[in-house]
Every structure is written in C-alpha cells, then in structure tokens.
C-alpha positions as CSV (number, residue, x, y, z in Angstrom):
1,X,0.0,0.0,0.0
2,X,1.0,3.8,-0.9
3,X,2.2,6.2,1.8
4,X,0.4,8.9,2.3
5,X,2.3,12.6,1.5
6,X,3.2,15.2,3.8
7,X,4.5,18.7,4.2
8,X,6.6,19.4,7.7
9,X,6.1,23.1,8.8
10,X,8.5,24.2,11.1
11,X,8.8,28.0,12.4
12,X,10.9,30.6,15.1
13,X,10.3,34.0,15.8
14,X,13.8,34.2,16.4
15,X,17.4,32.0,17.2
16,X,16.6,32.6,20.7
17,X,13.5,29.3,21.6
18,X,12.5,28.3,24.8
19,X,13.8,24.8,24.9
20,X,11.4,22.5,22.8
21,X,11.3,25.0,20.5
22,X,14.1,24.9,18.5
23,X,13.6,24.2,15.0
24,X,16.1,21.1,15.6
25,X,13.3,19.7,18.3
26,X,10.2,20.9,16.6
27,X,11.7,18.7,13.1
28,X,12.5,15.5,15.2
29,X,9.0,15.4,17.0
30,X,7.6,15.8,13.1
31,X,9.7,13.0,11.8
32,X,9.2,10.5,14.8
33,X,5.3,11.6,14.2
34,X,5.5,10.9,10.7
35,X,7.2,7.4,11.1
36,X,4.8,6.1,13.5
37,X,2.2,7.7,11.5
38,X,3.3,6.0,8.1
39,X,3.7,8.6,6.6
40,X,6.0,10.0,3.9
41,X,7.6,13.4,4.0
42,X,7.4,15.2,0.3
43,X,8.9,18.4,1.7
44,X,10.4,20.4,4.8
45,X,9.5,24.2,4.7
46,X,10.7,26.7,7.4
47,X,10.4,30.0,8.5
48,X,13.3,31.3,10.9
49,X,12.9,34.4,12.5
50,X,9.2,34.9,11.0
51,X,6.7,36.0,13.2
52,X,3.2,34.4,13.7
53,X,0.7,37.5,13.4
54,X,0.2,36.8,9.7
55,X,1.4,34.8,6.7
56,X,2.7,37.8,4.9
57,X,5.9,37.9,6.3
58,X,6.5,33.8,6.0
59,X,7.7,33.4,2.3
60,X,8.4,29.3,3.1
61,X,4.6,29.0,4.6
62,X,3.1,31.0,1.1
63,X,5.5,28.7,-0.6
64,X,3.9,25.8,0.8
65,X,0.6,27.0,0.4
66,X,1.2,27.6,-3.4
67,X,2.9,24.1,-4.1
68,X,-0.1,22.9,-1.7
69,X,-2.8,24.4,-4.6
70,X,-0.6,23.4,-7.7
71,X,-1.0,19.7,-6.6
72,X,3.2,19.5,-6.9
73,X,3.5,16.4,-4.7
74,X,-0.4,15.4,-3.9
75,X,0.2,15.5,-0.2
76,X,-2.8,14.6,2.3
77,X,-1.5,16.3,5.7
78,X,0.8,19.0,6.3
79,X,2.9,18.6,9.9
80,X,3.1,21.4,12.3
81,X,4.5,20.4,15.7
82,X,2.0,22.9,17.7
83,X,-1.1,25.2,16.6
84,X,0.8,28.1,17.4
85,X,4.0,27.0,14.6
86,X,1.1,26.9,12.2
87,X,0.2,30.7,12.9
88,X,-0.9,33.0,16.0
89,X,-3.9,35.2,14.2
90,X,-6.6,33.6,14.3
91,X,-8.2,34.9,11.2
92,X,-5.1,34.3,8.9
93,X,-5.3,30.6,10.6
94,X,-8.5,29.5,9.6
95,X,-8.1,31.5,6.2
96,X,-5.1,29.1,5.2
97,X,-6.7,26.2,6.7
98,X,-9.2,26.7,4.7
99,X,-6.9,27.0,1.4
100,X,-5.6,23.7,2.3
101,X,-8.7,21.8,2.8
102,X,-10.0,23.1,-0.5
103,X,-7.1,21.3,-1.9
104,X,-8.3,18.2,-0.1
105,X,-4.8,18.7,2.7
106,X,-6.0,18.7,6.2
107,X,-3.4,20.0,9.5
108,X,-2.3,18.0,12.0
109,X,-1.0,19.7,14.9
110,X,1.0,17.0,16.6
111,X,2.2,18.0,20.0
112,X,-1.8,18.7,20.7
113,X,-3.1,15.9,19.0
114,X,-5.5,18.0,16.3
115,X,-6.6,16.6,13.2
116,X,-8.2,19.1,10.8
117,X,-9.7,15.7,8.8
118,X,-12.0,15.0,12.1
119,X,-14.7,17.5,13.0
120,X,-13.8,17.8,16.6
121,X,-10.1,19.0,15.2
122,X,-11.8,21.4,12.7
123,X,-13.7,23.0,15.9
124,X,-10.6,22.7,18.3
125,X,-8.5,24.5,15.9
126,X,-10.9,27.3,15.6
127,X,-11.5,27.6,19.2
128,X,-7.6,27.8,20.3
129,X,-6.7,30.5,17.5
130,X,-9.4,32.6,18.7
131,X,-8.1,32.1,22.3
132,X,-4.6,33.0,21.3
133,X,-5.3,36.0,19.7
134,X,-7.9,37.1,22.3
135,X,-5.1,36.2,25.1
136,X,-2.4,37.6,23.1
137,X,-4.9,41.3,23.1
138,X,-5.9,40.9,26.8
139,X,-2.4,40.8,27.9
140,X,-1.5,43.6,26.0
141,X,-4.2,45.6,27.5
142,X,-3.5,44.6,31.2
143,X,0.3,45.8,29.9
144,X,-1.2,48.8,28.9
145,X,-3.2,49.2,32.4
146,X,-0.3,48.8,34.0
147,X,1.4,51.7,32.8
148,X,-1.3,54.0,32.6
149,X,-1.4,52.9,36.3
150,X,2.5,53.7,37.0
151,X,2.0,57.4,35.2
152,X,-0.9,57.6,37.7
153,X,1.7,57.4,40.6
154,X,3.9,59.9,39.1
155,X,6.5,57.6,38.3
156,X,8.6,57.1,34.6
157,X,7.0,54.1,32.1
158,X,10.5,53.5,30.7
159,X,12.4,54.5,28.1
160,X,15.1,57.5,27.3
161,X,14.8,60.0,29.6
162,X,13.5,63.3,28.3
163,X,16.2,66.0,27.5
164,X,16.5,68.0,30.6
165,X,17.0,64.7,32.8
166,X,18.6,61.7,33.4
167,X,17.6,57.9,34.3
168,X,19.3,56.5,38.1
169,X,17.3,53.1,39.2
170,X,14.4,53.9,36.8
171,X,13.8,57.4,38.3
172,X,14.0,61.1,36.6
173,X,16.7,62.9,37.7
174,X,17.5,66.3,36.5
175,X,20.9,66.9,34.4
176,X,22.1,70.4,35.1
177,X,23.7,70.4,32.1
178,X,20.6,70.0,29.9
179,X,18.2,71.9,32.3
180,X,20.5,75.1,31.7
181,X,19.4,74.5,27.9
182,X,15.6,73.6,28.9
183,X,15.3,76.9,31.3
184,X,16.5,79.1,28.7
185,X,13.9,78.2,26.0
186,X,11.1,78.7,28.4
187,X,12.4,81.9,29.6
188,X,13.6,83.2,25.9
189,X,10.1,82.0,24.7
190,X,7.8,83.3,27.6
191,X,9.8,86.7,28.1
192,X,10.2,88.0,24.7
193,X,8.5,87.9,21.2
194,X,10.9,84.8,20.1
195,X,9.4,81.9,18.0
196,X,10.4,78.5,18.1
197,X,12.9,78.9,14.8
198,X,14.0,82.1,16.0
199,X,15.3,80.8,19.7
200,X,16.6,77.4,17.5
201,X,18.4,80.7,15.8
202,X,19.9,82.4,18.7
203,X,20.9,79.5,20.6
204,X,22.8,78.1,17.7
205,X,24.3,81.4,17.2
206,X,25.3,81.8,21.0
207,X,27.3,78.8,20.8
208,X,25.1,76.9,22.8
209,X,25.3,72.8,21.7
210,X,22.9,70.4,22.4
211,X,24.0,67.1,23.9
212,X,23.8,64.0,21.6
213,X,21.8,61.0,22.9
214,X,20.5,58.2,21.8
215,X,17.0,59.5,21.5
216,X,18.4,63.1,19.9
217,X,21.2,62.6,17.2
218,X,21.8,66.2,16.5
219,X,24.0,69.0,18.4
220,X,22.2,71.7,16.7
221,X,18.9,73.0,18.4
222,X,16.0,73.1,15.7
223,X,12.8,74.9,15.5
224,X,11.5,71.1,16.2
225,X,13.0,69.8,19.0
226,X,12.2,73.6,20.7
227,X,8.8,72.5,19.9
228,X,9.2,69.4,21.4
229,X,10.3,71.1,24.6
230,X,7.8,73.8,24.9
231,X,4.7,70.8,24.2
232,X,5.8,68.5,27.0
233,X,4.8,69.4,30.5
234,X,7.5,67.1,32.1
235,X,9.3,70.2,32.9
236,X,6.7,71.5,35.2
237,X,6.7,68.4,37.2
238,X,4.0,66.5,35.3
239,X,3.4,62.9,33.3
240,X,1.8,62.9,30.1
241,X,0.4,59.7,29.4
242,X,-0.6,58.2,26.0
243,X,0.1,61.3,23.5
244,X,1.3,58.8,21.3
245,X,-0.8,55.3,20.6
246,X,-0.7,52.5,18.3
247,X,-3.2,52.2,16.2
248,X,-4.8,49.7,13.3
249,X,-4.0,51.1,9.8
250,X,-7.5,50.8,8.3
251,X,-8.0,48.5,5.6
252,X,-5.5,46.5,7.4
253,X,-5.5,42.7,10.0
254,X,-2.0,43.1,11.5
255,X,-0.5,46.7,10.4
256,X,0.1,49.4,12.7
257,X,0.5,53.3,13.2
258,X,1.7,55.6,15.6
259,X,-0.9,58.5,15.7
260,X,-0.3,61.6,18.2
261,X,-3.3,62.0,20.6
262,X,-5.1,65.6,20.6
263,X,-6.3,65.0,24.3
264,X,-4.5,62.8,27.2
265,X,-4.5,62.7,30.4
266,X,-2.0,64.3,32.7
267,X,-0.4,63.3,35.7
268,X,1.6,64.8,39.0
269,X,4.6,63.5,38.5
270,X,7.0,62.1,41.1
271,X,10.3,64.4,39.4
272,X,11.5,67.3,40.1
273,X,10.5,69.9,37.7
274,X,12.7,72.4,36.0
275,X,10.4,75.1,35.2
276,X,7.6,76.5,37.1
277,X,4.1,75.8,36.6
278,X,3.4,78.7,35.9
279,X,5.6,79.6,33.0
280,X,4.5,76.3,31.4
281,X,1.0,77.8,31.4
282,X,2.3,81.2,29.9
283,X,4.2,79.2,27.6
284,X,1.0,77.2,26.5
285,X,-0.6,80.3,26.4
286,X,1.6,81.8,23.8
287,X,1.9,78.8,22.0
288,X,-2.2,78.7,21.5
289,X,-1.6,82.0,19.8
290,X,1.4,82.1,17.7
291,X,0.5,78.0,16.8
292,X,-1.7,79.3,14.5
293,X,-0.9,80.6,10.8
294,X,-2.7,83.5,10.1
295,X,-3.7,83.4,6.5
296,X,-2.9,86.1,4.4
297,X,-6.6,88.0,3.0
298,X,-5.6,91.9,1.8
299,X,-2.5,92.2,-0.7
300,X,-1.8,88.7,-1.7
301,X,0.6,89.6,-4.4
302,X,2.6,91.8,-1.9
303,X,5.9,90.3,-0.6
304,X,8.4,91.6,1.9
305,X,11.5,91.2,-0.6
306,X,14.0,92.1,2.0
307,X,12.7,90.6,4.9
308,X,15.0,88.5,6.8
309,X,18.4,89.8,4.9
310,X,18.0,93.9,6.0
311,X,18.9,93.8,9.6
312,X,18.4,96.5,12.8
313,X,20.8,99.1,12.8
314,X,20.3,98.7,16.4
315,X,20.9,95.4,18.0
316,X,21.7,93.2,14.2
317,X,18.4,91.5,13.6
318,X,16.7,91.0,10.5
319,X,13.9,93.2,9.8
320,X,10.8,91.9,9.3
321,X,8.0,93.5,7.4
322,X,4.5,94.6,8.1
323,X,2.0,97.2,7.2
324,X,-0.2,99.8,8.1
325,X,-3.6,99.6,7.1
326,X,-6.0,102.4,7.9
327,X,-10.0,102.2,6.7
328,X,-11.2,105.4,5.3
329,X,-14.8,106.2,7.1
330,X,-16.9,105.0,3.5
331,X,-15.3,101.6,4.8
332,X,-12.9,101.9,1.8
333,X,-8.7,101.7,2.4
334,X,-6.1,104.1,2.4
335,X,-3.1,102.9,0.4
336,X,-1.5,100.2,2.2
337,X,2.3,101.3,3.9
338,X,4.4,98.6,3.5
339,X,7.9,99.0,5.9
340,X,10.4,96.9,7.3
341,X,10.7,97.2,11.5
342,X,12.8,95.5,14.4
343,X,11.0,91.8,15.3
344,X,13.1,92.5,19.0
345,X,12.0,95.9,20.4
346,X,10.4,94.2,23.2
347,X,13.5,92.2,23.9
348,X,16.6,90.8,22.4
349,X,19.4,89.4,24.4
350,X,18.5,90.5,28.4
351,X,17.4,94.0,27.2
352,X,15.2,96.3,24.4
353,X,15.9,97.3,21.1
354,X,15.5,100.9,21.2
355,X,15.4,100.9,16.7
356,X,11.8,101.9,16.2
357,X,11.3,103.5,13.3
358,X,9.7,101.8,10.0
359,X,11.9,101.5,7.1
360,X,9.8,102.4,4.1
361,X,10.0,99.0,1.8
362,X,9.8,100.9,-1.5
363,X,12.5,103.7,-0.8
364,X,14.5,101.1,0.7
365,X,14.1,98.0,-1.8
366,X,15.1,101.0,-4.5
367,X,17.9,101.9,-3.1
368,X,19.3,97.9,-3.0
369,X,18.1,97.6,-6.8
370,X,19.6,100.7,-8.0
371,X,23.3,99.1,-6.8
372,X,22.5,96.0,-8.4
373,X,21.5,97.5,-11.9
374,X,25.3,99.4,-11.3
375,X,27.4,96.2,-10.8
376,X,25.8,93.9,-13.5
377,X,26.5,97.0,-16.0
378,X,30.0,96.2,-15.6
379,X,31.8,94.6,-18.1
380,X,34.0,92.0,-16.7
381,X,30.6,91.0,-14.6
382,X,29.5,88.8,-17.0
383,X,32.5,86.6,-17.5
384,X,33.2,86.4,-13.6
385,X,29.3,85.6,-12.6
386,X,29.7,82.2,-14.3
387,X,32.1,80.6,-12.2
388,X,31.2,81.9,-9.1
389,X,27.7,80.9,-9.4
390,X,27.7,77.7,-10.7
391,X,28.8,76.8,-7.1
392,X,25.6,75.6,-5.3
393,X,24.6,75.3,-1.6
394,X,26.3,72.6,0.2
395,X,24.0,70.0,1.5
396,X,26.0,66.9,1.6
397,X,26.9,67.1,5.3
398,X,22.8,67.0,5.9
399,X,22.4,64.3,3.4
400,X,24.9,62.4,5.2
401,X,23.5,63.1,8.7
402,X,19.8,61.9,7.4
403,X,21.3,58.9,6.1
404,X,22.9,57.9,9.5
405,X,19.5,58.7,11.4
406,X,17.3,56.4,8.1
407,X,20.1,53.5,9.3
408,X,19.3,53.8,13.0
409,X,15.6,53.9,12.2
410,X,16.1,50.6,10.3
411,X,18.2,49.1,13.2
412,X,15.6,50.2,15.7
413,X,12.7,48.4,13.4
414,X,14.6,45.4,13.2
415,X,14.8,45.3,16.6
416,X,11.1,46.6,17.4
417,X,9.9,43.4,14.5
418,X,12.7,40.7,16.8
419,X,11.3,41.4,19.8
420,X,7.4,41.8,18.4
421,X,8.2,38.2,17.3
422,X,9.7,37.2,20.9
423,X,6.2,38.3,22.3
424,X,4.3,35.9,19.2
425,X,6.1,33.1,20.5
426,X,5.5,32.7,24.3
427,X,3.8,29.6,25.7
428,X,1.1,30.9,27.4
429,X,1.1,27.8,29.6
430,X,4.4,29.3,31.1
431,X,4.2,30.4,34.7
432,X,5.7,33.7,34.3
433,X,3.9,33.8,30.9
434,X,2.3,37.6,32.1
435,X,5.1,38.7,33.7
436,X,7.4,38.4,30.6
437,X,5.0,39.6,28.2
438,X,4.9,43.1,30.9
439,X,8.2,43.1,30.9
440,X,8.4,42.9,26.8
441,X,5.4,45.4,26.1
442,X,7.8,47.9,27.9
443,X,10.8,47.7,25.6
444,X,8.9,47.8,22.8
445,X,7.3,50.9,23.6
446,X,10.8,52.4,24.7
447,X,11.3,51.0,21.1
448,X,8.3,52.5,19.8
449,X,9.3,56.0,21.4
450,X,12.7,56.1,20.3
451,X,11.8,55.4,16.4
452,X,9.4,58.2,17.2
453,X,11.8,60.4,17.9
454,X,14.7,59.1,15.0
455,X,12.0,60.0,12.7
456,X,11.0,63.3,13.9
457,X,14.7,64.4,13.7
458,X,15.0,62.6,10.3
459,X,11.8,65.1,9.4
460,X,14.0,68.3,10.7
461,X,16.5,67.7,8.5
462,X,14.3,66.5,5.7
463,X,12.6,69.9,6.0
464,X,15.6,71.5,5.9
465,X,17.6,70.1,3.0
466,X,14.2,70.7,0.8
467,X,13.9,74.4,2.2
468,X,17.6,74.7,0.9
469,X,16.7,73.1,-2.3
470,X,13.2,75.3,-2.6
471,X,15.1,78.8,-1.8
472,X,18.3,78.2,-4.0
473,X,18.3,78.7,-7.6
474,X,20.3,77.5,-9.9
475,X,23.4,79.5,-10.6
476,X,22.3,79.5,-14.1
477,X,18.8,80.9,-13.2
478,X,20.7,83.5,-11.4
479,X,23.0,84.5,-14.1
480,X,20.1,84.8,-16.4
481,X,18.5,87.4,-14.6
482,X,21.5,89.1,-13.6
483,X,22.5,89.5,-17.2
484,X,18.9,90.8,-18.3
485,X,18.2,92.7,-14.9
486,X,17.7,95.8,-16.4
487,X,14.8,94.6,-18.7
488,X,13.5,91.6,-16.3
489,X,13.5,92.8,-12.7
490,X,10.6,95.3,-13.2
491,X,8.5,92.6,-15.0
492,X,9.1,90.2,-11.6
493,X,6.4,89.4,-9.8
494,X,7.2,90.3,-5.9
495,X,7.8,86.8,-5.0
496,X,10.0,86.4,-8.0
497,X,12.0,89.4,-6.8
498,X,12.3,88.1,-3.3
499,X,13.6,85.1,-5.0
500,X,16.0,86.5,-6.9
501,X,17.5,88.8,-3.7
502,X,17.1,86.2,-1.4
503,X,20.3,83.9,-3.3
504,X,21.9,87.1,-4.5
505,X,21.7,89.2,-1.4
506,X,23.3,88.1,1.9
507,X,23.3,90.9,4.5
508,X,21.7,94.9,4.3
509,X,22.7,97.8,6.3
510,X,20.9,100.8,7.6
511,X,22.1,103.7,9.3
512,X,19.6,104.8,12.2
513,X,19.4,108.1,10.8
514,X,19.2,109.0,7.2
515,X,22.3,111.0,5.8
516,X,21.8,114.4,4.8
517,X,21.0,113.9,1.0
518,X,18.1,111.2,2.3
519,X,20.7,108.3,1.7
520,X,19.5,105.3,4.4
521,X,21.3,102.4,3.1
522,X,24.6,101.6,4.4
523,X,26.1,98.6,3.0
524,X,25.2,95.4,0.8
525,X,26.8,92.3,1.6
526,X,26.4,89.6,-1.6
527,X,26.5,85.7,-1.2
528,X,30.1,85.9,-3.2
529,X,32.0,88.2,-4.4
530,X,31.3,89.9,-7.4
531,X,33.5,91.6,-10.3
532,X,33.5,96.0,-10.1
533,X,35.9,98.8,-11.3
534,X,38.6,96.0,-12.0
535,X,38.5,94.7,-8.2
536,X,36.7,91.5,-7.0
537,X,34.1,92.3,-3.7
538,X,31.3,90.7,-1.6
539,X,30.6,94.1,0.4
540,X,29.8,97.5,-0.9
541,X,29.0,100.5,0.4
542,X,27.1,103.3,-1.0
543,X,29.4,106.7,-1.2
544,X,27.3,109.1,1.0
545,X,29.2,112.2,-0.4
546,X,27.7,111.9,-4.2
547,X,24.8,109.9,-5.4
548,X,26.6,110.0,-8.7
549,X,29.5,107.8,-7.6
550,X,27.4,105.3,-6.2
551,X,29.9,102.3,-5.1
552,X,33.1,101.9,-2.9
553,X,34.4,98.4,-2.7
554,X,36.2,95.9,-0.1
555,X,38.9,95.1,-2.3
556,X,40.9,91.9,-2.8
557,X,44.1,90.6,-4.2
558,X,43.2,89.4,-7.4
C-alpha cells in the first residue's frame, strides 16, 4: 500500500526558543510523528525568525501553500509540531486552513493531538486560535493598564529619559547640564516675542550645543526639538500619558501606526521639575496663539522682498516687514504702507531694542536695486558671474546626517519586529507567561518611542535640506536674470524678486538716521564676491558724499 504525503512546517520568531522549541526539536517530533504515523515526508519548509501575526511575512509558509494548490507532490496532511508554529492570528489561521482543505490537505498539529480531517479537530483548531489572539490582546491591555497605572503614581513608564533629565534606578533625575538648555527656552520664549525657529536661531548662534543621545542625534537646536520642549509638561513636574498610541491602519489585520493624541490625560509627577508651573501655562498660552498661521486675505501679491536679509541698525536683527492699514470712514482703504521694523523691540538678548522707526519697503528696496542694476552693467561682470555661481549650496553634510538617522531607524525596526516576534512566541502555559509579556510590552514601547523620535529628527532635516533646495536657484537661473536685470527685474512678480534677492543678497545695512542727502542704506553684503571697477568684492558701500559715484568696494588681491 502507498504512503500517504506530507509537508513538515517548522517555524521561530527568532534564534533565541524556549527549549522544545528549537527548529532542531520541533523537526525530530515531526519526523518520529511521521514514522509512527506511516507517513511520507514530500517536503520540509521553514520560517526562521518569522513572526506568527500573519502569513505575509513567511515566504516558506506562502511557498507551501502555493505548491499545496498546484497539486506539486499530492500531499494529504501538512505537519506542524504545535497550533501556534502553524500561525498566531486567528483569522489568517482559519483563512489558510481553509486553502488547504479546498485542496483536499488537512493540518495536524502534533504536540496537541489535532486533526483538521475530524470535526472535533476542525472546531478545536478554531476555538484555540481565537483564544490565542484574544489572550495575546488581553495581555497587552493589562500591559497597557499597568502603565497607565504607574503614570498615575507619578513615576517614569520607561524609556530615554527626556532631554532636561537623566535615568538612576528607573527614576527622573535632573541633568544640570541639559536643564540650563531647557530653562533658557522657556524663559527666551515666555519673556520675549521669540518663536520656536528664532530661539533654534539664537541658541545656535550663541554657541550653545545640544548634547547627543541616543533619542536626539543632532547637536544643533531646531525649531523642532524647541517645539518638542515647549509641548511636553514634564518640565513643570507632570506625566503625560498616551500622547502617542498604536493604532490599526484601516483597511488592514495586522498593520500598525503611531498617531499623536489631541487630548491625554496628565499626571503629577514624582520628578523634580525644571520650570515653574506657571511659565508652562504662559508658555502654552503663547503657543495657543502664535500655533496658528494666520492666512494672508488683503495684498496677496505683496511680498516683503527684503525681509530677513535687511537687519536693525540697532541690536543686528533682520527686519521683518508689516503694514499699516487704515480704513477710510466709506469703509474703503487708504493705500497700504508697507515698511520693514525691528522683530526685538520688546526684547533681544536681556534688554530692548531701542530701533523703532519703520523702514519704508519701496525707498529702501530702491535703493538695493539701484546698486545691483550698477554692478551687472560692468563689463567684466559677466565673464566672472559664471564661475562663481555655478557653485551651489552645500548640503551633503545634511544628506549624510539623514542617512545615518534612516540607518538607525532601520536598526531600531529590526529590533522593534525581533522582539514583536519574541512576544508571538511565548507559551502561554508558562508560569511567568504575564510577567514576561509586561516586561516585553515595555521595551517595545521604549522602542516605539525612540523610532518616534529618530524620525522626527529625520523630518527636521528633511525639512531643511528641501527648504535649501526650494530657496536656492540654480546658478544658471541667477545668471540669467543678472544678465537681463535691467529689462527683467521690473517685469518680476514680488515673489520672483524676493527670490532672486534672497540667493543674490546676503546681508543689508541701515544707518539709524538717514544722511543728509536722504541716503538710508549703508552697506550690501552679496553671497560671493562679485566683479567692479577692476576689483573682485562681496561688500559695498554706498558713497554718502555723491549719489553720482554710487559704489566703494572691499577690495581683494586678485
């Protein structure tokens, strides 16, 4: 008489098995099954280091599910040594059971005796994958429970410790250090009309260098991480808890997405805070107002060309620009004044600007044109411009930076997916069976948490190699209006202009006063130097003493 055909399935979530589960012992409890059984193996098909939670990531179990439906070796029964080898979800399960049986191959799980062929095996198979996946949810909710129950007493769930502090015995400790950094973006934020980006700014400028962790690969301070710092109340003395969860992508069994919460509760915290309570109310305060942008309804074509490069005679700067808008009494507007002002006469640096006077924008973005239109008219201009503009923007040091954060992200998934698979294959009939799956959940929410926090840095410097790319223009693009200024630059649209002055124009200087023939603008600083009167110069300065010699130049050896 014929054998009967098999399969043997064999699968680990990973090289690390409680004993008996080895692929070795899982294969030899097949074989000695198959030999008493009569049985004849046609093929061996395993999955190491694959988890349970669906067949998608199990290329050996799709294999033997296709070979299964192409009738490749007419087997009757494919092998598994226990239900959960065979698969932990208990819709996937009964989906490839099902696949199986319509190819006339039934399952035989031997360590629990179940035979898919007999209809009590059929109902035990569907009753234990529902279990497992039920069990498998209910522990991770108890896990959950548990830590919402810990935030309750104030104390840390685990993890990196947030910048500002430091981990000893699983408590928050405060690093001086850091908390010097963390105080000074409350109080810069709270006491004066700084931003996020700006304070990113003027700590970077100040030399101040943010310590590298393992949760925070960048020394620079970002507009971001600022953010980051103003949002969390852990530096009043407080626990957020779940402003982060895992949710089910819809449309999806087994695939997940981390979604920030818009409300979560908040705990008293058993830390020492670094800032008052109070300033983290003003701080939320201010960040309810300038969180907002304000979208733009009167002028829409109108653009502050120089904003941002012409800076406060005063206290440095850049100007920003705004207007005054008065409403005749039919309801009609006046014409619109457009000037550039100081962004720090409430505060800059421990005390007030005292620059307050408004720049006029058209007298001043005149004046800046007029010396432009002087210095392309030159004739050696045109074959200097070339070479110094095809010279773009370095980004390479960013790109590199991103690439090392994408590689940590990657380690920290593989190692988020290893220990997701070390969860899928606990017995539950093991006596510390809750206690390890606690104890799991935690380090892979640390996990969770810390790819949270790779990819929001990976996002800053995203952002910030595409604003480079956005605001440069090609050198080319440059020279092409530089060489038609004359005839182009009044056709420009204002965005177009601030474009073009914006990768042209580096720095613009005012005097407080204007000079006795009117003359307000000081000096123009250009983004390289550029070819006049025979000498090579990246600064000029308008000759106050005669508007018809316009230009006196830094000079350089040549």
């Amino acid at each position: 008489m014929q054998k009967q055909r098999c399969y043997m399935y064999t699968r680990v979530s990973t090289a690390m098995q409680v004993e008996g589960f080895s692929l070795d012992a899982q294969k030899e409890k097949l074989r000695k099954y198959a030999e008493f059984q009569d049985l004849f193996i046609s093929g061996e098909y395993t999955d190491e280091g694959k988890s349970g939670k669906n067949i998608d990531g199990r290329p050996e179990f799709q294999r033997m599910l296709e070979d299964i439906e192409s009738g490749k070796d007419n087997v009757s029964y494919v092998l598994v040594y226990k239900l959960s080898r065979f698969g932990r979800n208990a819709a996937d399960s009964l989906n490839a059971l099902q696949r199986m049986e319509d190819y006339g191959v039934n399952l035989i799980c031997v360590e629990e005796g179940i035979d898919s062929s007999k209809d009590s095996g059929k109902l035990m198979i569907s009753v234990l994958s529902a279990v497992a996946e039920i069990e498998r949810e209910n522990i991770l909710v108890q896990t959950m429970e548990g830590r919402k129950q810990k935030a309750r007493e104030g104390k840390w769930n685990g993890g990196f410790a947030p910048y500002g502090y430091r981990l000893e015995n699983g408590e928050l400790k405060i690093a001086e250090d850091e908390a010097e950094m963390i105080r000074l973006i409350y109080d810069k934020f709270i006491h004066t009309n700084m931003g996020a980006a700006t304070i990113a700014r003027y700590m970077s400028q100040h030399g101040y260098v943010k310590k590298k962790r393992q949760n925070g690969t960048l020394d620079s301070f970002s507009a971001h991480f600022i953010k980051l710092v103003l949002d969390n109340p852990i530096y009043c003395g407080k626990l957020a808890y779940g402003r982060r969860k895992s949710e089910k992508i819809p449309g999806t069994r087994n695939k997940y997405h981390i979604v920030k919460q818009s409300e979560y509760p908040v705990y008293e915290g058993a830390h020492e805070a670094i800032i008052s309570e109070e300033d983290w109310l003003l701080a939320q305060a201010k960040r309810k107002k300038t969180g907002v942008k304000n979208e733009k309804i009167y002028s829409l074509n109108h653009q502050h060309i120089l904003s941002g490069i012409v800076c406060c005679p005063e206290c440095g700067a850049p100007l920003y620009g705004s207007v005054n808008r008065k409403r005749k009494k039919d309801g009609t507007f006046y014409k619109d004044y457009w000037y550039y002002a100081c962004k720090h006469r409430l505060e800059y640096d421990g005390h007030k600007c005292t620059f307050k006077k408004q720049i006029h924008q058209d007298k001043l973005n005149a004046a800046v044109e007029e010396i432009i239109k002087r210095i392309v008219k030159n004739s050696q201009f045109d074959s200097a411009i070339k070479v110094k503009l095809d010279k773009s923007i370095d980004i390479d040091s960013l790109e590199v930076e991103a690439g090392m954060i994408r590689k940590h992200i990657r380690q920290l998934t593989v190692a988020k997916e290893k220990l997701g698979a070390q969860m899928d294959r606990l017995d539950y009939s093991d006596r510390h069976y809750e206690d390890k799956m606690t104890d799991m959940q935690r380090r892979l929410d640390s996990l969770y948490d810390d790819i949270a926090e790779a990819n929001a840095s990976l996002e800053e410097i995203t952002l910030r190699i595409t604003n480079i790319k956005e605001q440069r223009m090609t050198g080319q693009k440059v020279y092409d209006f530089l060489d038609l200024f004359d005839i182009m630059y009044d056709k420009f649209t204002d965005a177009e202009k601030k474009e073009f002055l914006q990768s042209f124009v580096k720095k613009v200087e005012i005097y407080p006063e204007p000079m006795e023939n009117g003359q307000i603008l000081k000096s123009i600083q250009f983004r390289f130097p550029v070819f006049f009167q025979g000498n090579e110069a990246d600064t000029f300065f308008p000759n106050s003493k005669t508007t018809a010699e316009c230009v006196v130049l830094i000079t350089r050896n040549m």
